[in-house]
N, C-alpha and C positions, 0 to 999 in steps of 0.2 A: 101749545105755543112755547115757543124758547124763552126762557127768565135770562136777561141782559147778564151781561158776565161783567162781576165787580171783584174789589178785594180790598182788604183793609190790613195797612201796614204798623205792625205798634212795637215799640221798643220794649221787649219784656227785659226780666233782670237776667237771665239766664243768656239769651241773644233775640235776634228780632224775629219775628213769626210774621210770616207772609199770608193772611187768611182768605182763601178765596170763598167765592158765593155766584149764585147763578148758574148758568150754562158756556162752559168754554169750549165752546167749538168754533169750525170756522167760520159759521153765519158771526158768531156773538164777538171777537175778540178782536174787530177790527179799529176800533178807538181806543187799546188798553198801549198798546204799542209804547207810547210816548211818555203814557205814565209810568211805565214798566222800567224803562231806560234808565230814571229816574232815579226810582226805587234801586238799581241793579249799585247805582252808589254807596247807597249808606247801606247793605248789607255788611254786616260783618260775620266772621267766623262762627259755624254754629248755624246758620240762622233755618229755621224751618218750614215747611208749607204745610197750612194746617188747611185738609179736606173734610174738613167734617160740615162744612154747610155747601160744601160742593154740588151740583146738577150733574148732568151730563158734561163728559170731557170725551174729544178725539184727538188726533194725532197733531192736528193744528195748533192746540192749544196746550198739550204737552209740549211740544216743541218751543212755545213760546215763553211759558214759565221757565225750563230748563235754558232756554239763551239767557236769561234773566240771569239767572244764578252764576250760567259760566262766564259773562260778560262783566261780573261782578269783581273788582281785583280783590276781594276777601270769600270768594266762592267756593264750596267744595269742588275741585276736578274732577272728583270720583266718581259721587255719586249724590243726591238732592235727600236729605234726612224729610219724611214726610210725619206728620202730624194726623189723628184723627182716622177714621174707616172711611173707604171707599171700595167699589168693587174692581172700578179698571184703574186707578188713576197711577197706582206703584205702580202699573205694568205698563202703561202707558209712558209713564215718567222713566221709568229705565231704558223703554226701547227709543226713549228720543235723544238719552245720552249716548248711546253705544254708536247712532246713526249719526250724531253730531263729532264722534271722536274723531283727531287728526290723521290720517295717514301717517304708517310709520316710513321715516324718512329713508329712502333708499342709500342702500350700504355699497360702499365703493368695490367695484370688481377689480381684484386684481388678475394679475397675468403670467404666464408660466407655470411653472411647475407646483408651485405653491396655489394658483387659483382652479388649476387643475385638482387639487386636493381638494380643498374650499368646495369647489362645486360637486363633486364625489361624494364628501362629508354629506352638506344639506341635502344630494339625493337620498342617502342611507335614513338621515334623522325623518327625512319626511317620510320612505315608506314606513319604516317606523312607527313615525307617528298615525299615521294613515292605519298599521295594522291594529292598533291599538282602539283608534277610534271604529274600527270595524268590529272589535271584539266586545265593545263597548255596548254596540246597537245589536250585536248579538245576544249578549245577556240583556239586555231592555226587554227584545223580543222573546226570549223564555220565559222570564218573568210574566210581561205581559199577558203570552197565551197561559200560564198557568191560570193565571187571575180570571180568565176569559174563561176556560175550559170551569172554573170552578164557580162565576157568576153564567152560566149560559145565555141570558136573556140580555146582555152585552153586547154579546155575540152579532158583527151585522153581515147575518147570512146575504142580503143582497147584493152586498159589496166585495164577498167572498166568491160568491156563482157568477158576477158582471165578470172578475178577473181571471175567472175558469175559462170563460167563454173565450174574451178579447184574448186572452196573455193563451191561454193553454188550446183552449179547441181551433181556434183559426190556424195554431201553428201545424195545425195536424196534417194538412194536403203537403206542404214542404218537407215537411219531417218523411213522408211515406214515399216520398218522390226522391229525397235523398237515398235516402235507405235503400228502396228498392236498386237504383245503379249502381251503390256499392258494394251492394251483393252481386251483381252483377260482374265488376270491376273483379272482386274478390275470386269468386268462380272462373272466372276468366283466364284470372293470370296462373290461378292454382290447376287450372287444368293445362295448360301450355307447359307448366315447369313439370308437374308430376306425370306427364305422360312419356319425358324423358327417361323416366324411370320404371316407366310401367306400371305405377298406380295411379290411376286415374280417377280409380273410387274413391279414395283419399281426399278428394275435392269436396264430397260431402264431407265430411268431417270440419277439413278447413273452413268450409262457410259456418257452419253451424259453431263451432268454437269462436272462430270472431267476431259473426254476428253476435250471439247471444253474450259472451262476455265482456265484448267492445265495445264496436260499430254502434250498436245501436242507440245504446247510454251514451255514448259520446256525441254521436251527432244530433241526439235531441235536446243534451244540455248545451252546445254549441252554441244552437241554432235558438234557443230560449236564451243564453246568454247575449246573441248579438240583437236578437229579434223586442225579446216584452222585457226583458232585463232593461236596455236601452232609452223604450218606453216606458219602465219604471220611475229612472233615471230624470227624464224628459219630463215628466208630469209632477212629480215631487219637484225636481226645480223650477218649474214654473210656477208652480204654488210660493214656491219661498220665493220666489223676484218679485211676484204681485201680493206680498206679503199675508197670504192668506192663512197660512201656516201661524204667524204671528197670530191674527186674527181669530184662530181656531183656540191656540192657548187662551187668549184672553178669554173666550167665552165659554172657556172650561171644555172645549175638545181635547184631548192627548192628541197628539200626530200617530206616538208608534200604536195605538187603540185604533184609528182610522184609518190608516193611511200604510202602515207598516205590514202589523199582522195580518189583516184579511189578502194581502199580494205575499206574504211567506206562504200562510195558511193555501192559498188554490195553487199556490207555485210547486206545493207537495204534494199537492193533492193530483198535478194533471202531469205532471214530470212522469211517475211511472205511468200510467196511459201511454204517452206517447213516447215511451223504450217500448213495451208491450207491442205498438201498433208497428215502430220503426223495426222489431226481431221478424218481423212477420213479412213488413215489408223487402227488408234484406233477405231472408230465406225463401220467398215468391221471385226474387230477380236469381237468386242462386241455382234454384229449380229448373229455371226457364233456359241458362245457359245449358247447363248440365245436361238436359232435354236435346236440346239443339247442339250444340258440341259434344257431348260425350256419349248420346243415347241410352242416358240415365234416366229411366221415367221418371215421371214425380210421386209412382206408388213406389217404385226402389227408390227412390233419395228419401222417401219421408221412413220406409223403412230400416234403410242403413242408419238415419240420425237416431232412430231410438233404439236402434240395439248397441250402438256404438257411442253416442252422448248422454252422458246423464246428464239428469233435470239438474242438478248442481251449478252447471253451468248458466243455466235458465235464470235460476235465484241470485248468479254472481250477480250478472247482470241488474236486475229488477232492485236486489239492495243498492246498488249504486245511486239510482235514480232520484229517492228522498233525500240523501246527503249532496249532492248535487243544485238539487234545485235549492235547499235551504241556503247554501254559502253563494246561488248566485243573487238571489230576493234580496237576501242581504247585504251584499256588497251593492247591489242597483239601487237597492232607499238610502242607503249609507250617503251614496255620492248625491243622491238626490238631496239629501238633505243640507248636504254641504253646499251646495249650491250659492256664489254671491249674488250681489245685485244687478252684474251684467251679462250679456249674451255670451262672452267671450265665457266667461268662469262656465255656465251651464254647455256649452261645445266641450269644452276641457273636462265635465264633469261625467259627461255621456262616455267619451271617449274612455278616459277612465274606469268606468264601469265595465263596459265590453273586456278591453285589455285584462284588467285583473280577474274577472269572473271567468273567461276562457284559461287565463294562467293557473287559477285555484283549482278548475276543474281537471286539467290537466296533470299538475303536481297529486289532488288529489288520486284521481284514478293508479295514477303510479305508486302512490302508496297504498290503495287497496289489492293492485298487485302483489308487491312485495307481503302483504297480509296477508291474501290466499293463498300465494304459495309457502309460507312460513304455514300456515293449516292443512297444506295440502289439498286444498282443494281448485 
């Protein structure tokens, strides 16, 4: 049964100390109201809330202390100086000032040339800032899985295999359905151009080179950036608007331990899988043209690609895949995490997610161009 929720107000020599007792929650705190008001007068500077004969406290009753204090004209603005042990009550007390803070006042737009500038400027500082907090939750998440890899039993393999399955294997019929018609597309156009010139065997080659070094990597990170990235996105912000995220801290969950690493960890883990399934699929549609247009069998096409492709190409490929899926996981929980309190922020935060993680992939991939062929390879 719930203990009434009381407090006792005493003017120490230092400043006054606010002492609560009982249970504040929102069954209990519904007669304190008036006394409180009260109290929020004769506070002066300093003054403190001593929890050491505390019960249970929720968000109700955090919020109702904290109006106390900020309604007080001798109040901390900042922040509520707390007295004594408790397990939730700082956490509870700090998320009820951050969530009571003003809006900060909007700043006058100007016009012309000059707001032309202005709005250019805060685009640059925010991506910016935005790359920053993405580098942020990148080393979080290194950290974290080292910590993981070296407690094992941390480790939560079910929520690792749940994110294989949903984010990685269901993408798996699109990804082999893409792939396969642009091996298709690929073969197609490269035999119509090179039969001007009379090599038309040459078409193997071409599929095999884009497939295995492009095509495939690209359209399975794409299609995982638009597809479970999105989803990633989408479910972490909904956590944070039904503050459940909050929730998980208080009762001693990490988010990036829950919620973070187990969606990098399977986003690495099924990214090559499905380049692997998508080479396969694009060199089956390559096949099939080449067959049917060029009257290349598929015992000559599978033989021209190995005497004429090396496996090199195979590996460009397949190393892309892990660095791929790492910077999309992470830019998708990043914005997830960003998430505010309304519908409008989490649409803007999805979007977000997609747009950048298609951009990093792309920039990437061009700089592991530029790398392999600086290797030569």
């Amino acid at each position: 049964m719930a203990a009434e929720a009381a407090f006792d107000f005493r003017e120490e020599e230092r400043a006054p100390v606010l002492a609560l007792r009982g249970d504040w929650t929102v069954d209990t705190i519904a007669g304190l109201e008036a006394s409180l008001r009260d109290i929020a007068h004769r506070l002066r500077p300093g003054a403190v809330v001593d929890v050491g004969a505390l019960g249970r406290i929720d968000v109700a009753g955090a919020y109702l202390i904290d109006r106390t204090f900020r309604e007080s004209p001798a109040g901390d603005r900042e922040r509520i100086a707390v007295r004594g042990k408790h397990a939730h009550a700082l956490s509870l007390l700090t998320a009820a000032r951050k969530a009571a803070s003003a809006p900060a006042a909007e700043t006058e737009k100007r016009k012309g040339l000059v707001g032309f500038a202005e709005t250019v400027g805060r685009a640059v500082a925010g991506i910016g800032n935005d790359a920053l907090e993405t580098l942020d939750i990148l080393g979080e998440t290194l950290v974290m899985s080292w910590r993981l890899i070296t407690r094992p039993r941390r480790i939560r393999w079910v929520s690792i295999v749940h994110v294989m399955e949903v984010a990685g294997l269901n993408a798996l019929p699109i990804v082999l359905i893409l792939s396969f018609f642009l091996g298709m597309v690929v073969a197609y156009l490269g035999a119509r151009i090179l039969r001007d010139f009379g090599a038309t065997v040459f078409t193997v080659d071409l599929v095999a080179f884009s497939v295995l070094r492009e095509f495939a990597v690209l359209v399975a990170a794409i299609l995982l950036a638009g597809r479970s990235g999105s989803a990633f996105t989408a479910e972490i912000g909904a956590m944070k608007m039904r503050q459940e995220i909050d929730a998980m801290r208080v009762i001693g969950i990490g988010p990036m331990e829950a919620l973070v690493v187990p969606r990098v960890w399977a986003m690495v883990a099924m990214t090559p899988i499905l380049t692997f399934a998508g080479m396969m699929a694009g060199l089956l549609g390559g096949i099939i043209v080449c067959w049917a247009a060029l009257d290349i069998s598929p015992a000559m096409f599978i033989g021209r690609m190995s005497e004429t492709v090396p496996e090199q190409h195979f590996w460009v490929g397949m190393s892309k895949a892990p660095a791929f899926a790492l910077v999309i996981a992470v830019i998708a929980c990043k914005q997830g995490l960003s998430v505010g309190g309304d519908v409008a922020s989490l649409g803007n935060r999805v979007t977000s997610s997609v747009v950048q993680s298609i951009f990093m992939v792309i920039l990437m991939d061009a700089l592991f161009a530029l790398w392999f062929l600086e290797m030569d390879w």
